[in-house]
C-alpha positions, 0 to 999 in steps of 0.5 A: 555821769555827765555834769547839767546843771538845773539853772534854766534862762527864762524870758521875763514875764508881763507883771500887769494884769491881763486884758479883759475886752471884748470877745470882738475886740480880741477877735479882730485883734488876732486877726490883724496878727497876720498883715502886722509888720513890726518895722512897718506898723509899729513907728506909724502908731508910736509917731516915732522914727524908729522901731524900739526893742521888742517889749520895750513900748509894751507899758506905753501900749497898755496905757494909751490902750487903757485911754481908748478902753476907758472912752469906749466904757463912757461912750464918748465921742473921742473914741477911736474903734480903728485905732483900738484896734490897731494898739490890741494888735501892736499890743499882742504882736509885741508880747510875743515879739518879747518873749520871742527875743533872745536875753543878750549879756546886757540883758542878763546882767541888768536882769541880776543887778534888779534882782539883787537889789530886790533881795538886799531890800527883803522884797524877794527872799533866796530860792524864791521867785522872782518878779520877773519869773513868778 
């Protein structure tokens, strides 16, 4: 009888509710999934120099996404449908980039230590889930 143990490393989840738009929107979002290059694309949308790691824009994505949805619900004129588009696609390619990306050692490590404080404070109880693994 072999020794395996049953521990299993799992990518963390996304722990923001999931997007409701537009049958469309998500049409041509997955669409643009195939011309998008994440070295390329993503510093242009960001306006920054450099490419971040993957998932680690996620949260700035959503929030200027939910900026954009919010003016498309009001009608105003300051709605930008091109760049709605392009932050659906960033923010598609990035959540798979994200759990595409392998957890390095640091990773784990900070990963442990926010669950460990998670138990110290009673938020997460022992054997059960985890926020990142729900």
């Amino acid at each position: 009888m072999s020794y395996m143990p049953n521990i299993i490393q799992f990518q963390p989840r996304i722990a923001e509710a999931g997007l409701r738009r537009p049958r469309i929107l998500i049409r041509a979002a997955r669409e643009g999934q195939s011309r998008w290059r994440r070295e390329r694309d993503l510093p242009r949308l960001l306006r920054s120099d450099r490419c971040p790691q993957p998932g680690a824009c996620l949260k700035r994505l959503r929030a200027e996404e939910d900026m954009l949805n919010a003016a498309r619900l009001e009608r105003r004129a300051d709605y930008d449908m091109n760049r709605h588009v392009l932050l659906m696609i960033a923010i598609l390619a990035e959540m798979r980039a994200a759990v595409a990306a392998p957890v390095t050692g640091v990773e784990r490590l900070r990963q442990g230590a926010q669950n460990a404080a998670l138990r110290a404070s009673g938020a997460i109880a022992l054997g059960t889930a985890s926020p990142e693994h729900p």
